[in-house]
ROKESE-602499 format. One record per residue: residue number from 1; residue in one letter; chain; x, y, z of N, C-alpha, C in turn. Coordinates in steps of 0.05 Angstrom, whole numbers, plus 5000, padded with zeros to 4 digits. Each point is the difference from the previous one (the first is absolute). Layout:
N
> NUM|A|A|X|Y|Z|X|Y|Z|X|Y|Z;
...
//
This chain:
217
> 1|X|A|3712|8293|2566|5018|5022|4993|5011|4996|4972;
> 2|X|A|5000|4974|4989|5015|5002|4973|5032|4995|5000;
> 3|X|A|5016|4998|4978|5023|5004|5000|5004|5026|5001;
> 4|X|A|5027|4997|5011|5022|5025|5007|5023|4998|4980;
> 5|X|A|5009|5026|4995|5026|4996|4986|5021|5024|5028;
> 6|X|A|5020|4998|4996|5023|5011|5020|5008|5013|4979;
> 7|X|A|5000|5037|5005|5006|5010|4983|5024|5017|5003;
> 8|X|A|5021|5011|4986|5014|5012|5016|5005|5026|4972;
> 9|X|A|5000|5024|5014|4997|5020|4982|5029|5012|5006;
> 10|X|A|5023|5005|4977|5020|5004|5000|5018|5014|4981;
> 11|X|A|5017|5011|5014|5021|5023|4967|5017|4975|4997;
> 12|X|A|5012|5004|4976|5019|4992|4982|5022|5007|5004;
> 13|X|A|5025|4995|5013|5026|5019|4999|5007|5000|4979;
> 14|X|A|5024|5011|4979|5006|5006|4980|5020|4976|4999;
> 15|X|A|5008|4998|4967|5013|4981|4990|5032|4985|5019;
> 16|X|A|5011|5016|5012|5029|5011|5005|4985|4983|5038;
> 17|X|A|4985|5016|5015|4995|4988|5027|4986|4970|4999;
> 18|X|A|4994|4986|4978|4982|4977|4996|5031|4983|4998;
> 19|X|A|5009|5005|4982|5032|4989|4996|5011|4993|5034;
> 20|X|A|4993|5026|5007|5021|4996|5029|4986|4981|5014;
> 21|X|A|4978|5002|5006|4985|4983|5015|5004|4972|4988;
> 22|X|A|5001|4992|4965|5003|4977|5000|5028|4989|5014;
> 23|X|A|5019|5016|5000|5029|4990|5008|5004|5003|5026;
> 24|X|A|4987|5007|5017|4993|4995|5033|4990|4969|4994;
> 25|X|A|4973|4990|4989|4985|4989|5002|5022|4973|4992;
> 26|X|A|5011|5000|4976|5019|4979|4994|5020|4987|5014;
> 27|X|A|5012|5016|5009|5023|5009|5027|4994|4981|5024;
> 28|X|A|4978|5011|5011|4976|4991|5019|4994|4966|4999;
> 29|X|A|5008|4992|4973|4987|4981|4998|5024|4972|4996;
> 30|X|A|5020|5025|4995|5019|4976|4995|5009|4984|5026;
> 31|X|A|4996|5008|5020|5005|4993|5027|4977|4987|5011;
> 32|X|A|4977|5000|4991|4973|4994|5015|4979|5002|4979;
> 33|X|A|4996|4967|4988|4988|4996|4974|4974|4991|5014;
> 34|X|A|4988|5032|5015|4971|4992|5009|4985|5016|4991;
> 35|X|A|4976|5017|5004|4987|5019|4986|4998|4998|4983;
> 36|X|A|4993|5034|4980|4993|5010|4978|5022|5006|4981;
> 37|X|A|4995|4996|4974|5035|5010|4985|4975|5021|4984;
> 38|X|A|5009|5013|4989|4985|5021|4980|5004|4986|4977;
> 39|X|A|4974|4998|4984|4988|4986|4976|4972|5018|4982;
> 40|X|A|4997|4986|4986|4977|5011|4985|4975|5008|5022;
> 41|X|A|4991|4977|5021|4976|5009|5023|5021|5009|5024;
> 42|X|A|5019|5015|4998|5013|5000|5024|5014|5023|5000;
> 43|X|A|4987|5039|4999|5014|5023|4991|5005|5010|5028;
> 44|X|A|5030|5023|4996|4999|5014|5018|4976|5023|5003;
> 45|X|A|4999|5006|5013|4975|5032|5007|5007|5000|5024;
> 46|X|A|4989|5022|5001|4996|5016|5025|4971|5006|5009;
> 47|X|A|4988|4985|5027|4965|4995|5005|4994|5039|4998;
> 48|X|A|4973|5003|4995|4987|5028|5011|4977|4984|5024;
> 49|X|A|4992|4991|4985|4969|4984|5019|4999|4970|4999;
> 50|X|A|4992|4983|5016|4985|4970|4995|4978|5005|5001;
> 51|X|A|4982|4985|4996|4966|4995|5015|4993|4976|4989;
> 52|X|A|4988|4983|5012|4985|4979|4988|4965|5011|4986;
> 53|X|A|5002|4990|4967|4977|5014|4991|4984|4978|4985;
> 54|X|A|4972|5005|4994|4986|4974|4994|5004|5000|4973;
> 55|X|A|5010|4971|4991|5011|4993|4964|4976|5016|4983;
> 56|X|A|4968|4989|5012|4982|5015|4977|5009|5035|5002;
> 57|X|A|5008|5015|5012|5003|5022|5007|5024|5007|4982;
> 58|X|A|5012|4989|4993|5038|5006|4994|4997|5024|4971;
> 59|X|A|4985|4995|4979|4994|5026|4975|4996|5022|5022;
> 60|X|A|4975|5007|5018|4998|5028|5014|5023|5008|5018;
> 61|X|A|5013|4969|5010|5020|5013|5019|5018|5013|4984;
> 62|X|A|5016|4985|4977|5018|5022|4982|4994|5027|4990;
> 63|X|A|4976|5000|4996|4993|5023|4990|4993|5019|5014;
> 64|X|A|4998|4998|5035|5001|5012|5023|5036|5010|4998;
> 65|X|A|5008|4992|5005|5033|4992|5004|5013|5027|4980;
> 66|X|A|4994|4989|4975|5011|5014|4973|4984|5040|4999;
> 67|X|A|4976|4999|5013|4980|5022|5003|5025|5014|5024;
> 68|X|A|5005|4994|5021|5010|5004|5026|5029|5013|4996;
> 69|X|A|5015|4979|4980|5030|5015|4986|5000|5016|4984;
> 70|X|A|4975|5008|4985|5003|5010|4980|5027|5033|4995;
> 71|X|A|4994|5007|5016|5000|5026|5010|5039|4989|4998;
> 72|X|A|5006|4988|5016|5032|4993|5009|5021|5008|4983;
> 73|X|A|5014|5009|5002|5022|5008|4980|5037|4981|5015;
> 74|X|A|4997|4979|4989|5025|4980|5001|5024|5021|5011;
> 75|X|A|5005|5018|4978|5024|5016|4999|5002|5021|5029;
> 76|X|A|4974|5007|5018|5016|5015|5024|4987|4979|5021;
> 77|X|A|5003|4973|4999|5004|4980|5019|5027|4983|4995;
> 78|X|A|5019|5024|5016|5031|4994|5009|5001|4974|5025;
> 79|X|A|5013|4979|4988|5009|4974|5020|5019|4996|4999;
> 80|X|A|5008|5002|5026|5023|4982|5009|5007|4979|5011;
> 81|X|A|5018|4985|4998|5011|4973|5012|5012|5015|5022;
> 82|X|A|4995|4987|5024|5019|5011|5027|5023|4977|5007;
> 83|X|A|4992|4973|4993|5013|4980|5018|4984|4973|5000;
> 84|X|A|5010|4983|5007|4989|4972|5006|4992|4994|5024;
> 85|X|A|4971|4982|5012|4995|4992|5017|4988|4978|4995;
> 86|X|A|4988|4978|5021|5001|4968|4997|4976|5003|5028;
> 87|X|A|4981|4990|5000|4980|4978|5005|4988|4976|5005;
> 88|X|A|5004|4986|5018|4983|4972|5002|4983|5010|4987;
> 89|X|A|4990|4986|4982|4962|4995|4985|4999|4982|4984;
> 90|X|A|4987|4978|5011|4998|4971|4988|5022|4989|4984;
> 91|X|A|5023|5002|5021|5027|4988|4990|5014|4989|5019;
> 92|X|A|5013|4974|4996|5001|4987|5009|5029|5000|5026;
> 93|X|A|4997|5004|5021|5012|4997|5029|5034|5020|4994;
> 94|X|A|5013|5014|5006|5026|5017|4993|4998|5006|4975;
> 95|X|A|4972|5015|4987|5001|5010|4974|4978|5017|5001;
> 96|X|A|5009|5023|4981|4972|5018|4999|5005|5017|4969;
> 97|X|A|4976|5011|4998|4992|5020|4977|5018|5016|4999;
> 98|X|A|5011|5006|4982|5022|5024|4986|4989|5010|4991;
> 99|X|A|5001|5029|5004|4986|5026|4990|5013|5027|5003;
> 100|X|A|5000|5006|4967|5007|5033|5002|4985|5022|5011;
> 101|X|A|5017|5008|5009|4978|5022|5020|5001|5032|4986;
> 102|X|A|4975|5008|4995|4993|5027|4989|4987|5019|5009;
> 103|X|A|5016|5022|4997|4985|5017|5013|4974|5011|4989;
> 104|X|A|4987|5005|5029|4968|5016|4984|5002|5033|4998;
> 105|X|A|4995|4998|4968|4999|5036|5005|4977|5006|5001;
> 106|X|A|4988|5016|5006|4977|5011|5006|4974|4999|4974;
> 107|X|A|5014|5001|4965|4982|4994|4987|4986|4966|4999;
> 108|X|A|5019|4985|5009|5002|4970|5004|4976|5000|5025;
> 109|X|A|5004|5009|5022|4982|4999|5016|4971|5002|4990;
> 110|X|A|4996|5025|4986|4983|5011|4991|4984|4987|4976;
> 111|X|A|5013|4979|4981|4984|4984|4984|4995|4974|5013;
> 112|X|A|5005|4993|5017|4992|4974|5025|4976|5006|5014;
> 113|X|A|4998|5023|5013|4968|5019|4996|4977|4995|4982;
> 114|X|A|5008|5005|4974|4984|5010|4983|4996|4973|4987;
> 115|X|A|5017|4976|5007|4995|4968|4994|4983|4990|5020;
> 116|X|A|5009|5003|5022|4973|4988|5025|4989|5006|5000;
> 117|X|A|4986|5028|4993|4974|5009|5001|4982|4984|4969;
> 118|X|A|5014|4997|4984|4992|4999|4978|4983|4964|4994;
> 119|X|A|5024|4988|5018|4990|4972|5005|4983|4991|5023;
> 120|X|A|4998|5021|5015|4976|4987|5030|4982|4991|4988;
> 121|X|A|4986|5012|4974|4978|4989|5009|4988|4977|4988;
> 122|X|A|5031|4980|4987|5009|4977|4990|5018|4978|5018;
> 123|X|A|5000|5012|5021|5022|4981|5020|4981|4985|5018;
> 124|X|A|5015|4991|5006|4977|4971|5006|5025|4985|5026;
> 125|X|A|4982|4983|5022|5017|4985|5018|5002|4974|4994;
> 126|X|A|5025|4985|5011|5000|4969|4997|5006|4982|4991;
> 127|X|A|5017|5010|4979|5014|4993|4976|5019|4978|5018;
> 128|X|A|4993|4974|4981|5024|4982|4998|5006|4997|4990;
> 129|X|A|5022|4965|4987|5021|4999|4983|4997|5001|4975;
> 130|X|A|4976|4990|4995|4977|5008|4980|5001|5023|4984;
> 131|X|A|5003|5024|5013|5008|5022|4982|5018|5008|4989;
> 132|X|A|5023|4989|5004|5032|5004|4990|5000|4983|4980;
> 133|X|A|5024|5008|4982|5009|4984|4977|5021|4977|5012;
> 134|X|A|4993|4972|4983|5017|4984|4999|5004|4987|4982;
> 135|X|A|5028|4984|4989|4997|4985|4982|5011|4970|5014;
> 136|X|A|4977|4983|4978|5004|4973|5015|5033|4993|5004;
> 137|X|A|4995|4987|5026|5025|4994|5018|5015|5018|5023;
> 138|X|A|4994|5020|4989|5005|5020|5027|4991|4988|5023;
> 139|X|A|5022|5019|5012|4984|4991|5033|4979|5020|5009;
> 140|X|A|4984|4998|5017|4981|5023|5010|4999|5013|5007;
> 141|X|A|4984|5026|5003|4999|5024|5006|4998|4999|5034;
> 142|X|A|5026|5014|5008|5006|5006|5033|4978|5007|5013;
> 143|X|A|4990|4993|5027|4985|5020|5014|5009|5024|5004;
> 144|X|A|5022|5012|5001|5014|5032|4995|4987|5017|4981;
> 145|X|A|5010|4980|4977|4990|5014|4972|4966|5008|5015;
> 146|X|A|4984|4980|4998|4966|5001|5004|4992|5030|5015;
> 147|X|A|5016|4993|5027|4997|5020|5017|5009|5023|4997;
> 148|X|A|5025|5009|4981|5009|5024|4991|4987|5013|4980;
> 149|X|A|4986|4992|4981|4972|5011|4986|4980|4995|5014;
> 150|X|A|4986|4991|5013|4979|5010|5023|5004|5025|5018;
> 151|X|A|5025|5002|5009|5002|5020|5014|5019|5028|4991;
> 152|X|A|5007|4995|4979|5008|5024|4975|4994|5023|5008;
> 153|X|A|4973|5002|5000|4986|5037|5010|4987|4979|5033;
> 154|X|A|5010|5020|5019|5020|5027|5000|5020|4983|5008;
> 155|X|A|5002|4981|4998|5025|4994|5016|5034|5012|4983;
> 156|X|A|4999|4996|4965|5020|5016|4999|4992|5022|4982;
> 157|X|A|4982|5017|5010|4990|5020|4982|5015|5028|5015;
> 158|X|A|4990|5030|4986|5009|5018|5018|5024|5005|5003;
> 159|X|A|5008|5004|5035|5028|4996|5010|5004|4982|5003;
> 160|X|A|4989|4966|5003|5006|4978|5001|5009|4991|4974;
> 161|X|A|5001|5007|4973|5008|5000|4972|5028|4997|5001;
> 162|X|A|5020|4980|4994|5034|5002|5000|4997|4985|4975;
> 163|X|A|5009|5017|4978|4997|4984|4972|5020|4991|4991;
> 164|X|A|5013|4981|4986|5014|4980|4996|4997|4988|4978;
> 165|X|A|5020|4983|4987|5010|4988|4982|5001|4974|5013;
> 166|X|A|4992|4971|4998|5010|4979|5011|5012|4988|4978;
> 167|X|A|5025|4989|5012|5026|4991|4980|5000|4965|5001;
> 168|X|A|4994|4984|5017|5003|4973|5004|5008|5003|5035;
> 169|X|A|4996|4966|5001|5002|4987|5017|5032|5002|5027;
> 170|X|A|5011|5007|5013|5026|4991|5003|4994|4987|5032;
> 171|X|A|5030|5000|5002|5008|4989|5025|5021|5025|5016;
> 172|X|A|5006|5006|5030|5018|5020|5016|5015|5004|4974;
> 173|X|A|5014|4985|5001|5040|4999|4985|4985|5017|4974;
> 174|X|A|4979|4984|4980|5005|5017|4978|4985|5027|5000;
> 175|X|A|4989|5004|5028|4989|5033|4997|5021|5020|5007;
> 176|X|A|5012|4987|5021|5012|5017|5009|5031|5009|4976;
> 177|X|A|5001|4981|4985|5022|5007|4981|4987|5020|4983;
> 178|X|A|4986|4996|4992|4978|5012|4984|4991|5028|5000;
> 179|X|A|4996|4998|5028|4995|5027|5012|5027|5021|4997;
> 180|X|A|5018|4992|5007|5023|5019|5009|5012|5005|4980;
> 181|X|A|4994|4989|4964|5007|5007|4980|4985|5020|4987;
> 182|X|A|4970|5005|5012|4978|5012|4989|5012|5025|4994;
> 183|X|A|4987|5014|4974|5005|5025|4997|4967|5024|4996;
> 184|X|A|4996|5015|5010|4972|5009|4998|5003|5009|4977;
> 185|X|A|4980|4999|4985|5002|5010|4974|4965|5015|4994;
> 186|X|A|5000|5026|4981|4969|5010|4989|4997|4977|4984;
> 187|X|A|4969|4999|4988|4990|4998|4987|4966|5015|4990;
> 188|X|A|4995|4982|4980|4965|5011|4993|4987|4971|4995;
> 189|X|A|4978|5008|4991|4982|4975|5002|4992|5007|4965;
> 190|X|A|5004|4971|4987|4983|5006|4976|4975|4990|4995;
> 191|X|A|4983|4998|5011|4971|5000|5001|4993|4990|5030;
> 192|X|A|4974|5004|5000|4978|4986|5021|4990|4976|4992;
> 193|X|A|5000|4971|5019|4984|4983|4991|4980|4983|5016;
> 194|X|A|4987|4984|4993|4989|4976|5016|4999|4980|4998;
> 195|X|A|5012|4983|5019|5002|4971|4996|4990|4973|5025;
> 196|X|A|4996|4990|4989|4995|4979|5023|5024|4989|5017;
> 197|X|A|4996|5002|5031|5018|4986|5013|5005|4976|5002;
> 198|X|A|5030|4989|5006|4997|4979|5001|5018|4990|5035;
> 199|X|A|5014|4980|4994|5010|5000|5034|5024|5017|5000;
> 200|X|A|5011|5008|5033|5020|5021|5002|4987|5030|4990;
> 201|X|A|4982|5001|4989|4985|5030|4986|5018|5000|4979;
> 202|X|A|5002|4980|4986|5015|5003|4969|4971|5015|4983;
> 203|X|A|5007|5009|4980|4979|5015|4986|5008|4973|4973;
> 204|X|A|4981|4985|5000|4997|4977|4972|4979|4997|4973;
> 205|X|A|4983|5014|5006|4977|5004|4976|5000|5023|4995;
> 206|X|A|4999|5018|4977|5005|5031|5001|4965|4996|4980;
> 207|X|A|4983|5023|5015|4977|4998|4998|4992|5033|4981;
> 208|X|A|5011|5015|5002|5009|5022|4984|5022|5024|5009;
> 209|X|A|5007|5013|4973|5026|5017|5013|4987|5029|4980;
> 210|X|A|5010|5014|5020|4997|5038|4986|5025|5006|5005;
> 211|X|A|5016|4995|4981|5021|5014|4980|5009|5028|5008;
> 212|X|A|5022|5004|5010|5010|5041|5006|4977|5015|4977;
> 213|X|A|5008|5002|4972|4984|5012|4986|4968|4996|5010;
> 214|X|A|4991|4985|5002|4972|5007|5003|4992|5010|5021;
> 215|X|A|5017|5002|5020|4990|5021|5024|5004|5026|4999;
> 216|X|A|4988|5015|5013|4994|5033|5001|5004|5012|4974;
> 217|X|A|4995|4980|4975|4998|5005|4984|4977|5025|4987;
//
């Protein structure tokens, strides 16, 4: 089969929701110095698609990807933040994934479509830790993580699709504080990108990005 890379195809939230997410994420952390902090390999986004795709493949897969958005216009894909929710996924015993929860509008739906179709016929099964990014000393990539890009389409495609922001790591006490401060707030996305996954579905290698302007340009 070759190497695999873990790919994760994703919008950009704008300057102002990246901020917020880092100060969840900080917050998050001051109580429970476990997980992800946001860094140079460590951005917020919001997933459209995973798939595991073969490394020699990765130039046609982008250019599948970039062909597929072309058309997209950033500006009438309206997002919103609804609220916070939390997850066990490869975290460790009374702690789970923090994530902003967004709603899907119907154009959102609709370029998650036009991404899976665009990548079948680059997706590939089987992917291990192997395909994710790490940098030496990390710890390793979860069986969660593995199995949550394996089973990506269909498992959260379609109506199974609940798109999200993940903020860091917590524990009950700091979600639930967390939560009940939340404020929903719009936003937009300033570009589309692709990056390699890493553990938790952090997006850590950014493999290319299409910019608001260059779409439906």
């Amino acid at each position: 089969m070759g190497s695999m890379t873990a790919i994760d195809v994703l919008l950009v939230p704008d300057d102002e929701t990246r901020e917020r997410a880092r100060a969840l994420n900080a917050e998050l952390r001051l109580e429970l110095r476990w997980g992800f902090a946001f860094d140079e390999t460590h951005q917020p986004h919001l997933t459209v698609v995973q798939r595991y795709v073969r490394s020699a493949d990765l130039d046609r897969v982008l250019a599948a990807v970039g062909k597929a958005a072309a058309a997209t216009d950033l500006d009438d894909l309206p997002l919103r933040g609804t609220g916070l929710s939390a997850a066990a996924f490869d975290t460790p015993p009374k702690t789970a994934l923090v994530s902003i929860d967004v709603e899907a509008p119907d154009a959102l739906r609709a370029l998650q479509r036009r991404l899976v179709r665009a990548l079948a016929p680059f997706s590939v099964s089987g992917g291990t830790a192997g395909a994710f990014f790490t940098t030496e000393g990390e710890s390793g990539i979860g069986p969660a993580t593995i199995e949550y890009v394996e089973r990506f389409v269909p498992a959260h495609t379609g109506p199974r699709y609940a798109p999200h922001i993940s903020v860091g790591v917590g524990d009950q006490r700091s979600v639930e504080r967390l939560r009940r401060r939340f404020e929903g707030s719009s936003f937009r996305a300033d570009a589309l990108a692709a990056y390699q996954l890493g553990n938790l579905g952090t997006a850590r290698r950014a493999l290319r990005s299409w910019p608001r302007a260059s779409l439906a340009a």
